[in-house]
C-alpha positions in Angstrom: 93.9 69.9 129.1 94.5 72.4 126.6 97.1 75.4 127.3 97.2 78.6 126.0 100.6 79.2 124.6 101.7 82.8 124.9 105.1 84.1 124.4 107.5 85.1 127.0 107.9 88.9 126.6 104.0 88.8 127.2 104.7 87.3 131.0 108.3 89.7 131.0 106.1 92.9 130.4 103.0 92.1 132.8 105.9 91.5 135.4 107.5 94.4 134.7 104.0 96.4 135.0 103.8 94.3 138.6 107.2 95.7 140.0 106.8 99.1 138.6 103.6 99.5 140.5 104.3 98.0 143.9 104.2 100.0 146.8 107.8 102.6 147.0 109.9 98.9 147.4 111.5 100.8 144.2 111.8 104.4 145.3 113.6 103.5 148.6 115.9 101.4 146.9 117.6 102.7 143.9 118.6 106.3 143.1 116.9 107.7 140.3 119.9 108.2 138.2 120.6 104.6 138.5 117.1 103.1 138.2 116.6 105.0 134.8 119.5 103.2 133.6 117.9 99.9 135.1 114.9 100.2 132.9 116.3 101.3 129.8 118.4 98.0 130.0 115.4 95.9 131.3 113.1 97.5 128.1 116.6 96.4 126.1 116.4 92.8 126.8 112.8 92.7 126.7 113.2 94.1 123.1 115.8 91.7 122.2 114.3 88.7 123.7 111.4 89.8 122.0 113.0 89.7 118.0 115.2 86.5 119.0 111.5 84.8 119.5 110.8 85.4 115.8 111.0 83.1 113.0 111.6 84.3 109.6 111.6 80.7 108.1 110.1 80.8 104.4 108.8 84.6 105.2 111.4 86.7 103.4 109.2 88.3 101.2 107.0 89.5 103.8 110.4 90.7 106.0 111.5 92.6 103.0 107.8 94.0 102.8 107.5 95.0 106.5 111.4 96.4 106.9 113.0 97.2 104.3 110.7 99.1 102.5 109.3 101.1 105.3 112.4 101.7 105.9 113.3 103.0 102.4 110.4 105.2 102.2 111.1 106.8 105.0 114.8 107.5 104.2 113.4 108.8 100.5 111.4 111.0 102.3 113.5 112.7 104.6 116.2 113.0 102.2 113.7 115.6 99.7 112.7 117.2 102.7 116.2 118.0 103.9 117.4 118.6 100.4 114.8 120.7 99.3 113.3 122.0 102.7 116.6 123.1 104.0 119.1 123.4 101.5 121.4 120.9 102.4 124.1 119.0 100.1 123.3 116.2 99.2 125.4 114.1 100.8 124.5 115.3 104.0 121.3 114.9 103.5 121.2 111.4 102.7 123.4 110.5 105.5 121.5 113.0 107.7 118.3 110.6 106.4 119.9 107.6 106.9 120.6 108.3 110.7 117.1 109.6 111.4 115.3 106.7 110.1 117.8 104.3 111.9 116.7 105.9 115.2 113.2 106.4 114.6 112.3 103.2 115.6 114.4 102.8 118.9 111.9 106.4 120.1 108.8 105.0 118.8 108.8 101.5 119.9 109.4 102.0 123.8 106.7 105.0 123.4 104.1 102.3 122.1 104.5 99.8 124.6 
């Protein structure tokens, strides 16, 4: 018998779609202050059970290629637009650059899934 193998944050996220949709068990439970705080650490481990799945093993070139130089890009980027689009030193750009493109991926990720 053959078996599909599928990885583990597939089965977290399809359970995670389950609960979220059952019928007010959630509502009636938790206060809404305290269940946002519940799925923002749920979507945490999710994440970080996610990357600790991966295997980098004789693939460096192709990490460097898909995060560091995205990465880079992006920091080159906003650096001339803050320098040059709103006057700012330059030191404060940079860092200013450094900070958005270290956070743009913890808002874009939980948006795509």
């Amino acid at each position: 018998m053959n078996y599909i193998k599928i990885p583990s944050i597939v089965g977290m996220v399809i359970m995670g779609v389950v609960a979220r949709n059952m019928s007010g068990w959630t509502k009636s439970v938790f206060h809404e202050e305290i269940a946002s705080y519940i799925k923002s650490f749920s979507l945490m481990i999710i994440l970080v059970r996610g990357a600790l799945e991966l295997t980098f093993k004789g693939r460096l070139i192709g990490v460097i290629l898909l995060t560091f130089i995205p990465f880079l890009t992006e920091v080159i980027f906003d650096f001339f637009v803050i320098k040059f689009g709103f006057k700012y030193p330059v030191a404060i750009s940079f860092s200013y650059a450094l900070c958005l493109s270290a956070v743009a991926p913890a808002v874009v990720v939980p948006l795509m899934l």
